[in-house]
C-alpha positions in Angstrom: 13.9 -38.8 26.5 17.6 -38.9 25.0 17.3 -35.8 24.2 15.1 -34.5 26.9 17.9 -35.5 29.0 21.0 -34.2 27.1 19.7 -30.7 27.3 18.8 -31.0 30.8 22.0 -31.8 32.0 23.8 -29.6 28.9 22.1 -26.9 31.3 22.8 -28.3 34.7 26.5 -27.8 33.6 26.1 -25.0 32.2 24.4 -23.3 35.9 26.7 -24.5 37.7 30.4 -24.2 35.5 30.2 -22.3 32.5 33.8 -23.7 31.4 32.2 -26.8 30.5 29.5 -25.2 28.7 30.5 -25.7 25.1 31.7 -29.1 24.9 28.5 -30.3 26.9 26.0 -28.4 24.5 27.9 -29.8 21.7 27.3 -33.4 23.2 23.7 -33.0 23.8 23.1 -31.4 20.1 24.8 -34.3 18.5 22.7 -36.9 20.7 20.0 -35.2 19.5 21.0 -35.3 15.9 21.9 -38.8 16.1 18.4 -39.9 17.6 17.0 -39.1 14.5 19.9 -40.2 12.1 19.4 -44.1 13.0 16.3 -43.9 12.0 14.7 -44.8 15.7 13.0 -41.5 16.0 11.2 -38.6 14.2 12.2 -34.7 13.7 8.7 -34.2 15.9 10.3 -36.9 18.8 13.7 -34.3 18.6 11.3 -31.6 19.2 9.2 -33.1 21.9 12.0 -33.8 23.4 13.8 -30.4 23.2 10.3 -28.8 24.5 10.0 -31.6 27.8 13.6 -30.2 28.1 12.8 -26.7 28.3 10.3 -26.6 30.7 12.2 -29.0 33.2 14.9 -26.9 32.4 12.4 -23.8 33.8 10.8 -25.3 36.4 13.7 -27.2 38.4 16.4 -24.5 37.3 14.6 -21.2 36.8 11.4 -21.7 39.5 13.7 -24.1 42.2 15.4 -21.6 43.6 12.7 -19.1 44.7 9.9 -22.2 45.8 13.2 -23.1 48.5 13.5 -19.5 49.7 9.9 -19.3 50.2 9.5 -22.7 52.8 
């Protein structure tokens, strides 16, 4: 979940200011890199993580908006 939720919010700032965009990513890719460089976690965790990201990232971000406009 570390980096699960790095990239999520890496991408919640990113929607909302794009200014911070760069320095935030950066962030989230070195908490990802760092999961796996104290030796707690696996490449595969990284992955799994980086996948649970991506579809949170679709379904709130991406899908949120147009299940709200349909209510």
């Amino acid at each position: 979940l570390h980096v699960a939720n790095a990239l999520f919010v890496a991408a919640i700032v990113t929607r909302f200011d794009r200014r911070f965009a760069l320095p935030v990513w950066t962030w989230a890719i070195l908490i990802s890199i760092s999961t796996m460089t104290v030796k707690q976690h696996y490449a595969v965790d990284a992955i799994a993580g980086a996948l649970l990201a991506a579809f949170t990232i679709y379904v709130v971000l991406e899908r949120w908006d147009g299940l709200t406009r349909a209510e």
